[in-house]
C-alpha positions as CSV (number, residue, x, y, z in Angstrom):
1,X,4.6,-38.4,-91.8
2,X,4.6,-34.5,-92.4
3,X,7.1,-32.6,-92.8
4,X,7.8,-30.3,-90.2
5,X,8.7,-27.2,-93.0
6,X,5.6,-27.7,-94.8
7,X,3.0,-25.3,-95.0
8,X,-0.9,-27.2,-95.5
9,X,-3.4,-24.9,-97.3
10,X,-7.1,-25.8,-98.7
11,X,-7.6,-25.7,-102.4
12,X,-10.2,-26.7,-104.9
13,X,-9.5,-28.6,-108.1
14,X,-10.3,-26.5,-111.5
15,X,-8.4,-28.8,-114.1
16,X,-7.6,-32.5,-113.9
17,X,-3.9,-33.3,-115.9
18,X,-2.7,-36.4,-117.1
19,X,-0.5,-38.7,-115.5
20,X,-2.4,-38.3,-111.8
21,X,-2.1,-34.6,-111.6
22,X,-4.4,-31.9,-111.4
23,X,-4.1,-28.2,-111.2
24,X,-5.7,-26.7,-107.5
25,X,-6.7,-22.8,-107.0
26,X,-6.2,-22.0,-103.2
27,X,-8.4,-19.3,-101.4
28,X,-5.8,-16.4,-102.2
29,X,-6.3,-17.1,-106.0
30,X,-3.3,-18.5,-106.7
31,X,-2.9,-22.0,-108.6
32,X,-0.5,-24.8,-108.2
33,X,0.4,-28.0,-109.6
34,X,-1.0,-30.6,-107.1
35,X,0.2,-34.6,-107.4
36,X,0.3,-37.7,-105.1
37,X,-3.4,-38.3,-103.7
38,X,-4.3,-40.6,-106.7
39,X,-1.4,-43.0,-106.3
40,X,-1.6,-44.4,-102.5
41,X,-5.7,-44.2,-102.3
42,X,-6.8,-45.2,-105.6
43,X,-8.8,-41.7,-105.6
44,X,-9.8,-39.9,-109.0
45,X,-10.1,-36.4,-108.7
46,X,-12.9,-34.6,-110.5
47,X,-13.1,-30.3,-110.9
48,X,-14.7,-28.6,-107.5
49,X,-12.9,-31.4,-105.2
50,X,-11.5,-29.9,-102.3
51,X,-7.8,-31.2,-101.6
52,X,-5.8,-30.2,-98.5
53,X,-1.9,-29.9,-99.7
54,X,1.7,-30.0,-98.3
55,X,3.8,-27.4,-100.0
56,X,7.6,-26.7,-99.4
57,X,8.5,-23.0,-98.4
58,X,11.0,-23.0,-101.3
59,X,8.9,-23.9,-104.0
60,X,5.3,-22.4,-103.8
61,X,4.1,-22.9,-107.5
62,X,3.6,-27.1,-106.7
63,X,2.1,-29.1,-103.5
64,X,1.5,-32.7,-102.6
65,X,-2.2,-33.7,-102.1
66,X,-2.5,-35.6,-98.1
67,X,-6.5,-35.7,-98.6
68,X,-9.5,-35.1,-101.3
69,X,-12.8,-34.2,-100.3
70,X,-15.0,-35.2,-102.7
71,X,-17.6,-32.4,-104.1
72,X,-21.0,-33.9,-105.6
């Protein structure tokens, strides 16, 4: 369930991380750490894949990944 202080924003991947994170540039330039999608779907994550995340008002520099578009 989200949370109901959560913004969602559309990013795109530009670098996969170890340990089922990845780093996401959203459409205002800015990039956060994104984790979580991996884990519950069983999805990898390549560079170009569009991910929608949750991120806290409080902490803008990291978001959790609720879907993953894959980019061919």
């Amino acid at each position: 369930m989200p949370r109901v202080d959560a913004y969602e924003v559309e990013g795109v991947v530009v670098e996969v991380l170890p340990q089922l994170i990845c780093r996401a540039e959203l459409a205002n330039g800015h990039r956060v750490l994104a984790y979580g999608a991996a884990r519950a779907g069983r999805v990898t994550l390549a560079v170009n894949d569009k991910v929608m995340l949750e991120m806290l008002p409080y902490d803008l520099s990291e978001g959790r990944i609720i879907s993953v578009t894959k980019q061919n």
